[in-house]
N, C-alpha and C positions, 0 to 999 in steps of 0.2 A: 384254788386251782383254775377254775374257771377266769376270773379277774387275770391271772397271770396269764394263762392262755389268750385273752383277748387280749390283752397289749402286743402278742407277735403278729395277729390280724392285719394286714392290707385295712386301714379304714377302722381299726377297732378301736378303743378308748386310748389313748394316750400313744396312739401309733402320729409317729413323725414323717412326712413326704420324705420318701426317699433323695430325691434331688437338695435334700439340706445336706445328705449326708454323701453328696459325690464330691469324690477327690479328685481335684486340678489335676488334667492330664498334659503330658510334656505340651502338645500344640496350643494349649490354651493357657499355659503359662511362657507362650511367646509371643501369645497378641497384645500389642501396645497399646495405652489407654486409648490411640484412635483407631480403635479396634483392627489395624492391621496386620496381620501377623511377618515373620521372620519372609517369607516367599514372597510376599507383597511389597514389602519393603523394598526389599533387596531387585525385585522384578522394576519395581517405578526407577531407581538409581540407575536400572542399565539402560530402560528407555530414555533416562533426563541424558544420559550419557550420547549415547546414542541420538538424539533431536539435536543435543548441540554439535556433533560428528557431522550430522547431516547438513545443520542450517551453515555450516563454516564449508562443505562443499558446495550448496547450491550459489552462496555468494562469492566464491571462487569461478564458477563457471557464469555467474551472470557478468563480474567484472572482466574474465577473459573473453566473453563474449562481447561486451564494451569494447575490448583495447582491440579486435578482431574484427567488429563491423566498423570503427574508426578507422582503421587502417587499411581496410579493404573499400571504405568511400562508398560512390553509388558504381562501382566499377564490377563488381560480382560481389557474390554471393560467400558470406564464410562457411567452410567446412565443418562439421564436428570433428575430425582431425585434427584440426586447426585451433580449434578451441579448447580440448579437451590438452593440447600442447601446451599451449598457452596459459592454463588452470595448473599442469601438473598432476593430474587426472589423468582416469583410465576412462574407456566408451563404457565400462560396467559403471561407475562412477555418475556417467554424464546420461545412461538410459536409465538410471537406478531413480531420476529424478527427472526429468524431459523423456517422454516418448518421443520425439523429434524436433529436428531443429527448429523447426516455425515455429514449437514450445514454448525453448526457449527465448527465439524473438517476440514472441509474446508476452514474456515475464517481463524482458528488458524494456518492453515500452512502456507496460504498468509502473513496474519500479520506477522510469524514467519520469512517468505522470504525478507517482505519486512525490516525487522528490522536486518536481516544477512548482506542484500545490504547496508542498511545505517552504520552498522558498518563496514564494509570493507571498504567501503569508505572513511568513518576517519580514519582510519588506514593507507590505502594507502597515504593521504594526510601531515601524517607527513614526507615522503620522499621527497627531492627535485629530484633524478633523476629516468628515465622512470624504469632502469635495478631495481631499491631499489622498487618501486612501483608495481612490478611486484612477486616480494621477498614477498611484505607485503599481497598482497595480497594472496596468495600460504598461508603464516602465518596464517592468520585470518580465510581463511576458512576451511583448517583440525583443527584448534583452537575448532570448534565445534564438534573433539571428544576426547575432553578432559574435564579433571573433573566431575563436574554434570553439564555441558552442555552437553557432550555427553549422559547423560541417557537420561535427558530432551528430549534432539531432537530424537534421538530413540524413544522415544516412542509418540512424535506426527508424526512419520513419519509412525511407526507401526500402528497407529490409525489409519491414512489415505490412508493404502494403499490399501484399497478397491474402490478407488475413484477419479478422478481427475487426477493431472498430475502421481501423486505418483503412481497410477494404471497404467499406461502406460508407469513408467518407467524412466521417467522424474522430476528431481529434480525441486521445485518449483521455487525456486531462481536461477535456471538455466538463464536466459534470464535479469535479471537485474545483475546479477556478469557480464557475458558477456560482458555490455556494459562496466562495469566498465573499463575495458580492451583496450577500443578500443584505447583511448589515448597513454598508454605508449606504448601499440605494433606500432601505427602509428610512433612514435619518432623514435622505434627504426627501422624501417624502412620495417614492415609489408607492403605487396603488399595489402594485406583483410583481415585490421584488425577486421571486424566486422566479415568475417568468421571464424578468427585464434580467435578471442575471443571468441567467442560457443563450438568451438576446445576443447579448454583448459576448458573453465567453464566446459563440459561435461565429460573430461578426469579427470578434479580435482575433480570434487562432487563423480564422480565412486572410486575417492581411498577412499572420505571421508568413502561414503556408506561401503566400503570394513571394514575400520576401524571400526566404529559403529558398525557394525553387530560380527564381530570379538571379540569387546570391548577390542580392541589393541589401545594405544594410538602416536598419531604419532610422533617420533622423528624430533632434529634437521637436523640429516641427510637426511629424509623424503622432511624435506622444501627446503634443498640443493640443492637435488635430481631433484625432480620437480620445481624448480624453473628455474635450471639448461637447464630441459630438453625445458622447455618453451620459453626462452630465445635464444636456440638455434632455436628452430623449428622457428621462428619468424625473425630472423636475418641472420638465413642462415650461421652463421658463429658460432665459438667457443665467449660464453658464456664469458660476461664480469665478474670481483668478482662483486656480487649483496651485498653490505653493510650490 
């Protein structure tokens, strides 16, 4: 009696933890072996939903913003009206993501920079030596004041330059051209090539800027010139031919 009596015991001989003996309840026979359940799931699918909803609007308004300060020059200023026409967009649409338009012309000059860094980059990468790669890049970025990329970029730079780096002077793409740099100057035997490459991004974007505002376009002897001068300043010695 006793012996039986103790097996119904909390803790007694031959008593088994009750948690061996709990039954799968509906919500934990809907959590997936990565432990998320049915709400979670189904919660992450409307945000992935939803991010791509969103990121296909902010790039409709960055591009109508493009085709809107293109066309509007250095002559005034584009409307959110204007833009948000342009997109096929509503202003809930266009405040649901820029608080205001200098926002947005803040995005587009980012975007703009970073889309300058990633073509200089390919550009430099058809070179096999440091001296060529240094050429290409000198190329590629006074390349932005010519034809109608140089209007283009004039007037998102005109747009922005009540604001952000453009207000103080500072070219946006200044800090990623830079790095681009840092490789071929190391080769060629730069002491600091991360200083002599801020150097040069800073002394190239000031001729670009010269150019643009001018609406002079840069010659071969331009690329020569500076590519020349770059090569020296970095090597300390007379300037190899750059291909």
């Amino acid at each position: 009696m006793t012996q039986n009596a103790d097996r119904l015991l909390p803790g007694g001989p031959g008593h088994v933890p009750a948690q061996d003996h709990e039954v799968p309840t509906a919500r934990d026979a809907s959590a997936s072996p990565g432990g998320k359940d049915v709400a979670a799931r189904t919660a992450a699918r409307t945000l992935a939903a939803r991010t791509a909803g969103y990121t296909n609007e902010v790039r409709r308004l960055l591009d109508a913003g493009l085709v809107v300060v293109i066309r509007n020059g250095t002559s005034s200023r584009p409307r959110v009206a204007d833009i948000v026409a342009e997109a096929g967009l509503s202003n809930d649409a266009f405040y649901r993501h820029f608080p205001s338009k200098d926002a947005l012309v803040a995005a587009l000059i980012e975007d703009g920079a970073e889309r300058l860094a990633s073509y200089v980059d390919h550009q430099m990468s058809k070179e096999p030596t440091p001296a060529g790669r240094v050429r290409r890049w000198v190329e590629a970025v006074l390349a932005q004041a010519m034809g109608d990329v140089a209007e283009s970029t004039l007037a998102v730079l005109w747009n922005g330059s009540g604001s952000g780096d453009v207000a103080s002077g500072r070219h946006p793409a200044a800090g990623p051209l830079a790095v681009l740099l840092h490789e071929p100057f190391a080769a060629l035997g730069s002491e600091d090539p991360a200083l002599e490459g801020s150097l040069a991004a800073h002394a190239t974007l000031g001729t670009l800027s010269d150019h643009l505002w001018r609406r002079a376009e840069p010659t071969e002897a331009d690329v020569e010139r500076i590519t020349r001068f770059l090569l020296r300043a970095v090597s300390g010695a007379p300037a190899p031919d750059a291909p």
